[in-house]
N, C-alpha and C positions, 0 to 999 in steps of 0.2 A: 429428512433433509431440512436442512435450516438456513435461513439466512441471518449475517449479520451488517448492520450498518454503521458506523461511527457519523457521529453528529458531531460539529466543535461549533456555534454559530450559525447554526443551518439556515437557509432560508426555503420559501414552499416549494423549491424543485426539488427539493428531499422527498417531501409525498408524491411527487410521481413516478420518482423509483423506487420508493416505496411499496407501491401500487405494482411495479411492473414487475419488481420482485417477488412479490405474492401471489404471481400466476405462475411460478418455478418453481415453491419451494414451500413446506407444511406450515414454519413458523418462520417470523423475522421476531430479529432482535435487534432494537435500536439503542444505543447507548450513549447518552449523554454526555458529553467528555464540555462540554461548559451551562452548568445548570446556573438560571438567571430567569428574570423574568420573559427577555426576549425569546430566548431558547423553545421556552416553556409553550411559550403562545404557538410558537411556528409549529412544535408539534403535539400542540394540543389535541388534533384533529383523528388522532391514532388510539386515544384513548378508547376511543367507540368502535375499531378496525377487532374483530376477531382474529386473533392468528398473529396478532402483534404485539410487543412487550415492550414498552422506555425502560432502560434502566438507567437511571439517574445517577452519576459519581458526582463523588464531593467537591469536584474540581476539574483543571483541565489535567489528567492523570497521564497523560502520553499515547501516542497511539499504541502502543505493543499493550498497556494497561487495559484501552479501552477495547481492545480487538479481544483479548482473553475474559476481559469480563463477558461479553457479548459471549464465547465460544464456550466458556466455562458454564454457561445456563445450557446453551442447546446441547452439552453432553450431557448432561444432569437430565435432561428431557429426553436422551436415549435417538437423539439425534445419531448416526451413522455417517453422515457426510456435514462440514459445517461450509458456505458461503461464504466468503468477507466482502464488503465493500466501504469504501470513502463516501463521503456522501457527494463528492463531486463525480461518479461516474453515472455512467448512463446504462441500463440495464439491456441488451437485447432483446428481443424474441427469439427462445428454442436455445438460447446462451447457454442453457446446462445441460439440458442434451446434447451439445457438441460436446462439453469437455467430458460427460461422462463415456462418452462412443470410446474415447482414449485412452478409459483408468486402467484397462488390462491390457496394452500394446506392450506393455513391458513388465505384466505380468505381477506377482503382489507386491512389487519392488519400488511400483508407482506411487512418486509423493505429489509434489506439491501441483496440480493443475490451473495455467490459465489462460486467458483468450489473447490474444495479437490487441493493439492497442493502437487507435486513432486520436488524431490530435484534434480533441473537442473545437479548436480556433478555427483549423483549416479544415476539415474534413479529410485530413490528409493520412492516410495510414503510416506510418512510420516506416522506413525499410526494411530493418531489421526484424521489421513483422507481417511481412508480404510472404507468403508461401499457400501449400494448400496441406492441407491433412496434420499434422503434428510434428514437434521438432524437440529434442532435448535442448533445455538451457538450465544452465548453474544458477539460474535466479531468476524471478518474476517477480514482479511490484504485487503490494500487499490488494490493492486492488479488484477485485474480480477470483481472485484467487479461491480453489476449492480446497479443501482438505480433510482426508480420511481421519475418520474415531484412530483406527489402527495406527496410522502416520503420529500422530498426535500423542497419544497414549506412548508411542516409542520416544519420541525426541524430545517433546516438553510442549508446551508455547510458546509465543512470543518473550525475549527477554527486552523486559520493563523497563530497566535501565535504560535502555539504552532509549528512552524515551520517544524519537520520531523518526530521523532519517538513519538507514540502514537495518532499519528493524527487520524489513523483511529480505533484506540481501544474508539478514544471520541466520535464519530459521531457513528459507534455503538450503543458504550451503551446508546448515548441521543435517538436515534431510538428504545430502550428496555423502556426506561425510559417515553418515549409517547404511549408503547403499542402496538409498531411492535416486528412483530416476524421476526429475522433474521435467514438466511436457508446458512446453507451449501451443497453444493449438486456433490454426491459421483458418478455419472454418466458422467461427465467430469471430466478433470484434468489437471492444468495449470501447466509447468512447469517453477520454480521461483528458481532464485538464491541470496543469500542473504550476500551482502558486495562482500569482493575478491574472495573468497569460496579457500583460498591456503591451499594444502592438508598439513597434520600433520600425526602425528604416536603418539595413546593415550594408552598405556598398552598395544601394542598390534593391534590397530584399527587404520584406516584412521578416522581423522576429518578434519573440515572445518575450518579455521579462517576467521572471517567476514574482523579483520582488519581494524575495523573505527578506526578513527581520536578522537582526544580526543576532540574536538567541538562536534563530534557526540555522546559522550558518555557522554556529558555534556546533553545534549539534552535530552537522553532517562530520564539521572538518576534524573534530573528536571520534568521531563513531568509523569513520570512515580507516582511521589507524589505527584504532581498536580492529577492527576486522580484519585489515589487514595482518595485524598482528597474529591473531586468533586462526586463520585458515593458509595466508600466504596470500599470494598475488595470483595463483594460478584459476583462470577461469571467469575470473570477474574484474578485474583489477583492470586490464589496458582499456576498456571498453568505459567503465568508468571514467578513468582520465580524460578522455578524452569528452567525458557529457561536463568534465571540471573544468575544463578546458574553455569551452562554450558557454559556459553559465558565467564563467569569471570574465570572460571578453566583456560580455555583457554588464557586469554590475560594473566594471571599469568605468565605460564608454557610455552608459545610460545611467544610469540607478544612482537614488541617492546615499548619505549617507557609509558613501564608500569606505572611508575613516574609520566608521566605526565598526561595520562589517569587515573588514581588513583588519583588524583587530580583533573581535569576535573569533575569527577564524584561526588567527594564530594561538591563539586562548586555546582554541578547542585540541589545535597541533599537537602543543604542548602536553595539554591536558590525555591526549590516546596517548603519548609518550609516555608519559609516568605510570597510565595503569599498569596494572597488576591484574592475575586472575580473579584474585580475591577480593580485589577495592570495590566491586558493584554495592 
């Protein structure tokens, strides 16, 4: 059993998931997706950690790049199950024994496994992931997510192009699309933060702004009709929209730089438009 974590900038709350995650799992694998001096320091302190490995890219190489680097060792290590995580989530106690209780509810057909997810800001569990025991969904954020040698070996990896957002909404549904069933399971719960999370005041209510970059909004709004493309709308798509919905209220109404994020995004439109299967 392995873990892996993706680093881009870390700062020293990585070493205490770090840590937490080396009481779940044989080996972690941390992979460096921004080598620099700062990087270097924050985790320098691993180099002494038995059971730990940096692996250093040449660059920021994308999340689907760095998450396969990271997976691509622990099968080469004969690893059987691989971990992912973002270096913004928070490890639980007993976190992999919950999803493992699950891997055969459905038999060898189970792919991708992962926990219900709380909103690091509020303490608040998200609705969508309030249940008890396990639930089929057509897709789970790359975060926390487990995944079988078997699974893995059948569908591929992560596809690298597509560099960051929707990376793991594709590996998903290619895992639906071969006939695994993906589990979420409401007996743990990962605490995940997403973008800056700087508070706001909406009618009334605290929100979040995630606050990317308009490279990163180029990203989603490209990939996001790439995918569509690639599997259809059934299953992921309304659900979506509506978190597009909410994000764009937001970068409207608060966020800067709207201009050129609103620009960025039409870029990226355009850009899923024109691909092809072949253009990766």
């Amino acid at each position: 059993m392995a873990g892996v974590v993706l680093a881009y900038h870390p700062d020293v709350t990585i070493l205490r998931n770090i840590a937490a995650l080396l009481e779940q799992v044989d080996a972690v694998y941390v992979v460096n997706n921004s080598p620099g001096e700062a990087a270097t320091q924050v985790l320098a302190p691993l180099v002494s950690v038995s059971d730990v490995e940096v692996i250093e890219l040449e660059g920021n190489l994308g999340v689907g790049a760095g998450f396969n680097a990271g997976i691509r060792r622990a099968l080469d290590a004969d690893a059987e199950y691989v971990w992912i995580f973002d270096q913004d989530s928070t490890v639980a106690p007993r976190m992999l024994r919950a999803l493992l209780s699950h891997v055969d509810d459905y038999g060898v057909h189970t792919g991708i496994v992962g926990p219900a997810l709380r909103a690091a800001e509020t303490g608040r569990v998200y609705p969508a992931d309030s249940g008890r025991g396990a639930a089929r969904r057509n897709t789970l954020i790359s975060s926390g997510s487990l995944f079988s040698r078997e699974l893995l070996e059948d569908i591929g990896l992560h596809d690298e192009w597509m560099f960051v957002d929707y990376v793991d909404h594709d590996i998903c549904l290619r895992a639906g699309a071969a006939g695994y069933t993906n589990l979420k399971v409401f007996d743990t719960v990962l605490d995940h933060r997403f973008g800056d999370s700087v508070p706001a005041r909406l009618l009334g209510r605290k929100v979040y702004l995630a606050n990317y970059s308009p490279l990163r909004l180029y990203y989603q709004s490209r990939n996001r009709v790439v995918l569509l493309r690639r599997f259809g709308p059934r299953g992921w798509f309304g659900e979506d929209c509506w978190f597009t919905l909410k994000a764009w209220t937001k970068i409207v109404l608060f966020e800067t730089q709207r201009g050129s994020k609103t620009a960025a995004a039409l870029r990226g439109l355009w850009d899923g438009l024109r691909w092809r299967p072949t253009s990766k």
